[in-house]
N, C-alpha and C positions, 0 to 999 in steps of 0.2 A: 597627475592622477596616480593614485597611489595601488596597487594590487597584493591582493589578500589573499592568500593561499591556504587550504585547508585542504589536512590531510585527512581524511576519512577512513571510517573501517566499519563495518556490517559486522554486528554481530544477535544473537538472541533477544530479545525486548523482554525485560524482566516486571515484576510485579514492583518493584523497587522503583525502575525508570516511570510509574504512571505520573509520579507525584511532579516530574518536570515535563508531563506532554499539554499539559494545559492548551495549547497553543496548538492542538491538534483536534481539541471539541469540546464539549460539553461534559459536566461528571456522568452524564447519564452513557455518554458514549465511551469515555473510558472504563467506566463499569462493563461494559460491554466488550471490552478488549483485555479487559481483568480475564473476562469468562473464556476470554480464544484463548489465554496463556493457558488454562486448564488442558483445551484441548491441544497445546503445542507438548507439552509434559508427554502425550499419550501417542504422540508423532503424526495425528492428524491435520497439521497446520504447524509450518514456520513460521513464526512473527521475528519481524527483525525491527534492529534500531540500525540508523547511522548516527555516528556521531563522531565530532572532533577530537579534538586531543583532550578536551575538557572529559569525555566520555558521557557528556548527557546529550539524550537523545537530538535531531535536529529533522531528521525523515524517522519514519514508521510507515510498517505496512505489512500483511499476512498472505502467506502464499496458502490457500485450501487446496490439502491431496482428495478431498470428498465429496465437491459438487459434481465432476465429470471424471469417470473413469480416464487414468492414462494421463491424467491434465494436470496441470498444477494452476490453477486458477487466485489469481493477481486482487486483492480487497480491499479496502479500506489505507490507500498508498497518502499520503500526508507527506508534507514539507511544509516546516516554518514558514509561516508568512514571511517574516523579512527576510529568509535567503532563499525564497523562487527563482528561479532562473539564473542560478550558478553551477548549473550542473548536478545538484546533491540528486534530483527525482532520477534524475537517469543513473545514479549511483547506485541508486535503492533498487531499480527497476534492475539492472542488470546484474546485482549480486542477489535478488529471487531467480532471476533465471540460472542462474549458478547452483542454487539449492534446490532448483526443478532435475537440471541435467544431473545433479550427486544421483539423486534416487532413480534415474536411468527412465527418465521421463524427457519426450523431442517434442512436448505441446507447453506452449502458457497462454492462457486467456484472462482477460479483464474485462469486464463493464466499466463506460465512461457515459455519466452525465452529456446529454445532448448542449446542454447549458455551459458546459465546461471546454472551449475550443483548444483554452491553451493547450491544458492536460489530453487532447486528442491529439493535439498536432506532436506533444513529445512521444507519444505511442506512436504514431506514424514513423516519425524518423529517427523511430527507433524497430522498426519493421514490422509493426502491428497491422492487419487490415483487417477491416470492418468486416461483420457477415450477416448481421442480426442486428435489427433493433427489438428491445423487450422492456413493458413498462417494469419499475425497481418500488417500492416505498419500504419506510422503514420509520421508525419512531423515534423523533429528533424531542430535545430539550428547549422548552420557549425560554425566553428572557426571566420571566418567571419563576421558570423552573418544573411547570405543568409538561407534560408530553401530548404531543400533537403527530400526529401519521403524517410524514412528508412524502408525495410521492411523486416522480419521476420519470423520465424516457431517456435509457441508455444506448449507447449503441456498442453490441457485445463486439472483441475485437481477439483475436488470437497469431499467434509468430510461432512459425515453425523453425524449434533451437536446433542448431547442430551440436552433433555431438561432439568433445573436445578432449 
């Protein structure tokens, strides 16, 4: 067996990087992550990329200073289908908590799909615990290309960061 090593690095998610997240959603939903680079520009939300040495993106995902006072609340976290489960989501995940603690913030919170176990269990062990369930929807892109309201049950989840 052969092992693949990839060195990673977190940095900004640019309006440039959309054109290779394909593989993180629909046009309707990168459009939609067009609109949070706007509000990252105004420091309302960090959006990050991971990415390889190649530097195109591989994880994405938006840390919001605005839902919850004091919180840096965890959004829309993506990882390429084909490399789940090589450690990049917990890359992504622990370098947003790294840009929760800069701004002198000891909370992060994320909603996870009830439907989603894997992605609850790497919040888990990664020190998440549950406190809330709350129903989510949002307006997803069909085959088609029509928008349809998809909606949902999350269970809200938050990790108190130490300071470092």
């Amino acid at each position: 067996m052969t092992e693949v090593v990839l060195k990673l690095s977190a940095r900004d998610l640019t309006p440039a990087d959309l054109a290779s997240c394909g593989w993180a959603g629909s046009d309707h939903h990168l459009a939609g992550v067009a609109r949070q680079l706007e509000r990252a520009r105004t420091g309302e939300v960090d959006y990050l990329a991971v990415c390889p040495a190649t530097d195109i993106p591989v994880a994405k995902g938006g840390v919001d200073y605005r839902v919850k006072e004091g919180v840096g609340t965890l959004w829309q976290l993506a990882v390429h289908p084909a490399l789940q489960s090589c450690g990049i989501g917990t890359f992504l995940v622990e370098s947003a908590e790294l840009r929760i603690r800069s701004r002198g913030l000891r909370r992060a919170e994320l909603g996870v799909e009830e439907g989603n176990p894997r992605a609850r269990a790497l919040y888990e062990r990664l020190g998440y615990v549950a406190y809330e369930r709350r129903p989510d929807a949002w307006d997803e892109q069909a085959p088609d290309g029509s928008l349809r309201r998809y909606e949902t049950m999350c269970t809200l989840m938050r990790k108190e960061l130490a300071q470092h």
